[in-house]
C-alpha positions in Angstrom: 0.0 0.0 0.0 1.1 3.2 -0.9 0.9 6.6 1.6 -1.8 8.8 0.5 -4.2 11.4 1.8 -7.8 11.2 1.6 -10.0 14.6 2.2 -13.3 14.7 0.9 -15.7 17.9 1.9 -18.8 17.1 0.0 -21.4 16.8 1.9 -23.7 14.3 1.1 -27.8 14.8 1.7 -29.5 11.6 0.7 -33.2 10.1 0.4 -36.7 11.4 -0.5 -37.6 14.9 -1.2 -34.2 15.9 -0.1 -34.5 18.4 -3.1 -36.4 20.6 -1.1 -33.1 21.2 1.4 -31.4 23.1 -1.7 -31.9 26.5 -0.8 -31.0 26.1 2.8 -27.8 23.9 2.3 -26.9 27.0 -0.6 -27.3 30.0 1.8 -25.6 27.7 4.6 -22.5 27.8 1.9 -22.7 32.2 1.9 -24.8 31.5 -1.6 -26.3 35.2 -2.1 -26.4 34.6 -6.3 -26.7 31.5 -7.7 -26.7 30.1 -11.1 -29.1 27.5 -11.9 -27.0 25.0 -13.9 -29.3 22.0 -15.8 -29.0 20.5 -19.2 -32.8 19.8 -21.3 -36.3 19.6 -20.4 -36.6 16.3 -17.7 -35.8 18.7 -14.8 -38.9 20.3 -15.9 -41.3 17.8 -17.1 -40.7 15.7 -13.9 -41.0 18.6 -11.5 -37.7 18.7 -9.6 -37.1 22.3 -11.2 -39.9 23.6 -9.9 -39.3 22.0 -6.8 -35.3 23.4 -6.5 -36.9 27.1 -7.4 -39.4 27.0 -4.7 -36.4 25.8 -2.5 -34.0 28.7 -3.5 -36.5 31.3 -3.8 -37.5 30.3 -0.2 -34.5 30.6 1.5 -34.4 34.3 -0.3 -31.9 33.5 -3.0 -31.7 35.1 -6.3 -30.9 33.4 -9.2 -30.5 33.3 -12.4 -30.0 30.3 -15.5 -27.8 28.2 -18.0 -29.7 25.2 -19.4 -28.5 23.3 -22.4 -25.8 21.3 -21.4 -25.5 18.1 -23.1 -24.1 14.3 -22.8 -20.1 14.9 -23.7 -20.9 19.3 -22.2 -19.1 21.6 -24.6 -16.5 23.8 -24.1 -18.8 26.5 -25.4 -21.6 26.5 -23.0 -19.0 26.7 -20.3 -17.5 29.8 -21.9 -21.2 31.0 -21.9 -21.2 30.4 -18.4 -18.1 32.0 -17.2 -19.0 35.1 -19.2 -22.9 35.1 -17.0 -21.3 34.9 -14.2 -18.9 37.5 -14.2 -21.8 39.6 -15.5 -24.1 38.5 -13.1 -21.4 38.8 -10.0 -22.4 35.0 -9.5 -21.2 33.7 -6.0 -22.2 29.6 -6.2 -23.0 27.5 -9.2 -25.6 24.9 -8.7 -25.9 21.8 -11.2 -29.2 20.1 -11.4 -28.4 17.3 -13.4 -26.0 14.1 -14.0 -22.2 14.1 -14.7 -22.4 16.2 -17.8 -24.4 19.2 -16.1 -21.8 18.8 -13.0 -18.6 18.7 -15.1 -19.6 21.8 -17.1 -20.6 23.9 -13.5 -17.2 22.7 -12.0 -15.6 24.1 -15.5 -17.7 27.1 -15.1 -16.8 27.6 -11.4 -12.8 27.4 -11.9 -13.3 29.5 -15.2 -15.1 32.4 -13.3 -11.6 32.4 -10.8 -8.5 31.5 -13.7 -7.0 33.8 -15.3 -5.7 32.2 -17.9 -8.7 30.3 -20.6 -10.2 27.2 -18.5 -9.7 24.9 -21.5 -6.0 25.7 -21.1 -5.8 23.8 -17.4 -7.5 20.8 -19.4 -4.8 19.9 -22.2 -1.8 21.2 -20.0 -1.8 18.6 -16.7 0.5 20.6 -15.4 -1.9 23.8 -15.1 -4.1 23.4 -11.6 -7.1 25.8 -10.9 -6.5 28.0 -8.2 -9.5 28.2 -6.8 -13.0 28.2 -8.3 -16.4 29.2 -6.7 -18.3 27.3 -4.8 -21.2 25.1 -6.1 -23.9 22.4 -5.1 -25.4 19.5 -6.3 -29.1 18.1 -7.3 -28.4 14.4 -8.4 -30.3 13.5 -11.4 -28.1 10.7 -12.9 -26.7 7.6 -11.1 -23.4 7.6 -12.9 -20.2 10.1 -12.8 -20.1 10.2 -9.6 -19.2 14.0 -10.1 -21.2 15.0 -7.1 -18.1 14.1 -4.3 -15.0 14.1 -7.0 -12.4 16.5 -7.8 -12.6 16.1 -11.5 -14.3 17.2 -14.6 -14.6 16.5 -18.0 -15.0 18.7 -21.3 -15.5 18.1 -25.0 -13.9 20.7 -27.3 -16.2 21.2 -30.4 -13.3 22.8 -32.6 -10.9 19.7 -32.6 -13.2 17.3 -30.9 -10.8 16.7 -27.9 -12.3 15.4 -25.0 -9.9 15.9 -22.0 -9.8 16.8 -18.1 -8.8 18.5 -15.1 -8.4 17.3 -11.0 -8.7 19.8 -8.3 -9.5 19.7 -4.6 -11.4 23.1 -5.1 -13.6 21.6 -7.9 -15.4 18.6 -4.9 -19.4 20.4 -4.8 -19.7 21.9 -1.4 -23.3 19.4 -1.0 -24.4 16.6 -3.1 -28.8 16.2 -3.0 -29.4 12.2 -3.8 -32.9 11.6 -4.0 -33.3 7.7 -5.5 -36.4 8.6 -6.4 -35.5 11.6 -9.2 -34.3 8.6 -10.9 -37.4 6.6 -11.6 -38.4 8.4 -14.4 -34.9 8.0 -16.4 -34.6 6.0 -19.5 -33.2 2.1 -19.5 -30.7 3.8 -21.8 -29.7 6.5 -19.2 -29.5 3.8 -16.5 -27.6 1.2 -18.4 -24.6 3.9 -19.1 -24.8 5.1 -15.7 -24.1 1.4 -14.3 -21.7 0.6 -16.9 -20.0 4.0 -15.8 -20.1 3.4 -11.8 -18.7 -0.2 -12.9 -15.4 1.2 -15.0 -14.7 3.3 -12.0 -14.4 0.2 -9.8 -12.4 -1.6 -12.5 -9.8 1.4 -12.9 -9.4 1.4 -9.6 -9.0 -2.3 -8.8 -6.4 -2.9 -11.7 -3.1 -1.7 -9.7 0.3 -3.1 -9.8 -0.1 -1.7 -6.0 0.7 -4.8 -3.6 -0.9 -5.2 -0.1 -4.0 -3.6 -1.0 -6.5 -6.3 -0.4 -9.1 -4.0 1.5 -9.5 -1.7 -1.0 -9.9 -5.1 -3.2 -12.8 -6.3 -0.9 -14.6 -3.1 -1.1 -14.2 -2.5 -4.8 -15.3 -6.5 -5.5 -18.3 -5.8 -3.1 -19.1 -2.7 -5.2 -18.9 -4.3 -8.5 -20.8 -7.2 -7.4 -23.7 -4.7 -6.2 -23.7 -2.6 -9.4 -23.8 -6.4 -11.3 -26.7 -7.1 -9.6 -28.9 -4.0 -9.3 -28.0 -3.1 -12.8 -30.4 -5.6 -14.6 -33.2 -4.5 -11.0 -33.3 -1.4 -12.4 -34.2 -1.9 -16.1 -36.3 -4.2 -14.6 -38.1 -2.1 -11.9 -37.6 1.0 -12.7 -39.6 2.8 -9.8 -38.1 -0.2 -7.4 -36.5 2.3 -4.4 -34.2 0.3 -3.1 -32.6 -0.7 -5.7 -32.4 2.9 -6.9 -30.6 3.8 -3.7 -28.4 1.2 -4.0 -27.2 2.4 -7.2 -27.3 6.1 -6.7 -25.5 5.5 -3.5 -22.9 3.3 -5.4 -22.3 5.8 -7.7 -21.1 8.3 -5.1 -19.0 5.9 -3.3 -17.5 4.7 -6.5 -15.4 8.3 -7.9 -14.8 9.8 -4.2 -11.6 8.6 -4.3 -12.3 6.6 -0.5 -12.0 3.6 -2.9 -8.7 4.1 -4.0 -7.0 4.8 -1.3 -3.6 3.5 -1.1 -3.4 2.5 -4.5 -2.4 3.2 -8.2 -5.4 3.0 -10.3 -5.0 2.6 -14.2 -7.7 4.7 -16.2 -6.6 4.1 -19.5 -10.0 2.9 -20.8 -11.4 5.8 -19.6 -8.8 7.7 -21.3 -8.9 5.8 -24.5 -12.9 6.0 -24.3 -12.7 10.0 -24.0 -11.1 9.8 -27.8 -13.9 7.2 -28.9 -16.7 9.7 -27.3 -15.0 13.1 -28.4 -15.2 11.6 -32.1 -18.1 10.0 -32.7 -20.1 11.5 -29.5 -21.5 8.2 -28.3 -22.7 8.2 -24.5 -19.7 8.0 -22.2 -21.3 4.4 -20.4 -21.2 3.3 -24.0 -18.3 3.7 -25.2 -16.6 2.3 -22.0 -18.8 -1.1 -22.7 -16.8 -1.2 -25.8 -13.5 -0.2 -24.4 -13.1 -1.9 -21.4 -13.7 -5.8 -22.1 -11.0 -5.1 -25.5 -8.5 -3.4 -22.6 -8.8 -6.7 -20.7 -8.0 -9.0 -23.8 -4.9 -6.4 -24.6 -3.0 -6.1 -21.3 -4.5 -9.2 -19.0 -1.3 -11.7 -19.7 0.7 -8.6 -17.9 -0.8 -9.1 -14.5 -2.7 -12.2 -14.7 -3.5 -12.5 -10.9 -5.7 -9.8 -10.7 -7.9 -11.1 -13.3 -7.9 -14.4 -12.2 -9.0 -13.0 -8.8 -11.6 -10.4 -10.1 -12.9 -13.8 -12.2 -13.6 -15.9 -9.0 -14.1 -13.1 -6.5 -16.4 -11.4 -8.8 -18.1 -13.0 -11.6 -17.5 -16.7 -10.0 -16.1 -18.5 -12.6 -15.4 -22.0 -11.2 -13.1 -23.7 -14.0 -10.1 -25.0 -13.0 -7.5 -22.6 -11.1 -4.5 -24.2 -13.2 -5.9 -22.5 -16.4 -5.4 -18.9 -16.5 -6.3 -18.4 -19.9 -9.8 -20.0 -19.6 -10.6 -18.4 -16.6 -9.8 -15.0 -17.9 -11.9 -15.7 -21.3 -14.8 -16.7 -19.3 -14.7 -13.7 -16.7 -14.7 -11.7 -20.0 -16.8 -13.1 -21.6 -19.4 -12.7 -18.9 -19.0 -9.2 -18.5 -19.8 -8.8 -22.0 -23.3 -10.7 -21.3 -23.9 -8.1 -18.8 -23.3 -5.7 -20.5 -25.3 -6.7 -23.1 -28.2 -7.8 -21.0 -28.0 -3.9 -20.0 -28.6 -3.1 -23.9 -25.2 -1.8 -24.3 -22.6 -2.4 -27.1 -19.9 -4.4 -26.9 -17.9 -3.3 -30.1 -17.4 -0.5 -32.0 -19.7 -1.6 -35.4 -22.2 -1.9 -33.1 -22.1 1.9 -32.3 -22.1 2.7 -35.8 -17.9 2.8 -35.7 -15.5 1.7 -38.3 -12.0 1.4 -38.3 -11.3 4.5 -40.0 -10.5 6.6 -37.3 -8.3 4.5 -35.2 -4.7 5.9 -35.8 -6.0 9.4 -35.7 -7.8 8.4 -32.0 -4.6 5.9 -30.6 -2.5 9.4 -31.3 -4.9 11.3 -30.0 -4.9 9.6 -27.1 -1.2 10.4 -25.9 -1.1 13.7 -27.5 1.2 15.5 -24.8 1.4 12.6 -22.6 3.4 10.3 -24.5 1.2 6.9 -22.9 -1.3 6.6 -21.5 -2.5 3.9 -18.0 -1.0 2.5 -15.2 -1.4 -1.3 -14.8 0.2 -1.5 -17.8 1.6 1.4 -20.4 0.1 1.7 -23.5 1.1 3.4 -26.7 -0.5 4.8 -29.6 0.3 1.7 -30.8 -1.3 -0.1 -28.3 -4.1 1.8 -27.9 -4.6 1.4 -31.5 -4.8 -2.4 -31.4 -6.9 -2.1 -28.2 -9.4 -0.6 -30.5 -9.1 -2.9 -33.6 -10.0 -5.3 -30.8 -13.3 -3.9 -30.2 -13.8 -3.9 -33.8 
């Protein structure tokens, strides 16, 4: 195990009708002007907006709006943003929404602070925000788990580049869950949001780290539950503890208490990012296709974690002494869940040829030369990973 330092300030308000704390939890944070941060028309149609309006306009906040972010958010919109709330003389952002609505309000947030252009901290990793303004949560989307992390992601329209940035001052001030906000999401919505909460358990749990097998026990437990409620919630969609278990899941799974002590690889995720930025496929997706190809690339250079993720895991029971078959078979079951989720498992699938590969594999390392952890990939590499998925 390797030293670290965990700190995580997000509060986290969780159950049924917890929506209506939003205005108090804001003005507890010295919220005087707030911009209301969503993407489309759900918020609306299923009545939390209404319900997070009353809330602010009760605890005598005034506020004003940014709707339109989208799956992938745009550079753009969060230049919009920054702009509205200098104008504005905005003093907390919050982001009704899923991942995408809370990676652009943590872009907008450090934007309204830099000095320098926000997208500038994304493709230099050696730029760090100093400082951004405060903002709060209202969950809508089981998935990111941006509600408690430090991180955020942006798609660049002019160059499609889909990159990211880490920062302590990014973590939301509160997080709102309220399982029940979710019943009304599609099977599509729920099946990337699981197969997202599941990647950020696998990127975690594939370290070279040694002596980490707590953190091995709680990320197995994790994926096991997100294996199991996963289907439950296609399933039964207004089912509320099986809602809670994933929404709580979610959380748990990018607050970084799960990595603790450990290396994690995210090179699917990185290699993904190219795959999404390109051909703007739903993050979840794309990292159904990624992730099982990954596994068949790189699993002969640590085979002992996937022959224990195979028996801890999916329970494959075929004979210990063949490390190939057991690997296949773990494999190949997590491309029937996947599956049984209704997502893709290769790229044709998504509508994606090979055309594009080189240009995504170099891509990929632009400035950063490889990219992962368990095990180092190249352009090459990343390349083949993706003729894999083919």
């Amino acid at each position: 195990m390797v030293n670290f330092e965990y700190y995580n300030p997000a509060r986290i308000v969780f159950g049924k009708d917890t929506e209506s704390e939003t205005g108090r939890l804001a003005k507890s944070c010295g919220a005087k002007r707030v911009l209301l941060h969503y993407g489309g028309g759900s918020i609306k149609r299923n009545g939390l907006y209404d319900k997070v309006v009353d809330s602010l306009r009760g605890a005598g906040l005034w506020f004003t709006e940014l709707g339109g972010v989208k799956p992938n958010p745009r550079l753009s919109l969060v230049r919009a943003g920054i702009a509205l709330c200098r104008e504005q003389s905005i003093d907390f952002i919050l982001a009704v929404g899923g991942g995408s609505t809370i990676d652009s309000a943590k872009a907008i947030a450090a934007g309204v602070v830099c000095k320098r252009d926000i997208w500038d901290y994304y493709m230099d990793g050696s730029l760090t925000p100093a400082g951004a303004l405060p903002l709060g949560v209202v969950l809508t989307i089981p998935a990111a788990g941006s509600e408690s992390s430090d991180s955020s992601v942006i798609t660049n329209e002019e160059g499609n580049y889909k990159r990211y940035i880490g920062s302590e001052y990014l973590v939301p001030r509160f997080a709102i869950l309220d399982p029940e906000v979710t019943f009304t999401m599609p099977p599509a919505q729920i099946a990337n949001g699981c197969s997202d909460i599941l990647a950020h358990l696998m990127e975690r749990y594939f370290t070279r780290t040694p002596h980490v097998d707590f953190t091995d026990r709680l990320l197995e437990a994790s994926m096991r539950t997100v294996l199991e409620n996963g289907p439950l919630a296609i399933k039964n969609p207004c089912d509320y503890n099986v809602r809670a278990e994933i929404m709580w899941l979610g959380t748990i799974a990018h607050n970084n208490l799960l990595g603790t002590g450990r290396i994690g690889d995210w090179a699917s995720h990185d290699i993904e990012h190219e795959l999404s930025a390109m051909y703007d496929i739903a993050h979840g997706a794309g990292l159904a296709i990624v992730f099982p190809a990954w596994m068949k690339y790189v699993n002969k250079a640590h085979r002992d974690k996937f022959v224990q993720l195979a028996l801890r895991v999916f329970s494959v029971s075929l004979p210990l002494d063949d490390a190939d078959a057991l690997v296949a078979e773990m494999i190949e079951r997590l491309e029937g869940w996947y599956r049984r989720m209704g997502l893709p498992v290769r790229l044709h699938e998504a509508g994606v040829g090979s055309d594009r590969i080189g240009q995504m594999a170099a891509r990929c390392v632009e400035g950063r030369g490889t990219v992962g952890n368990f095990m180092k990939l190249s352009a090459e590499d990343i390349a083949a990973i993706y003729s894999l998925a083919l």
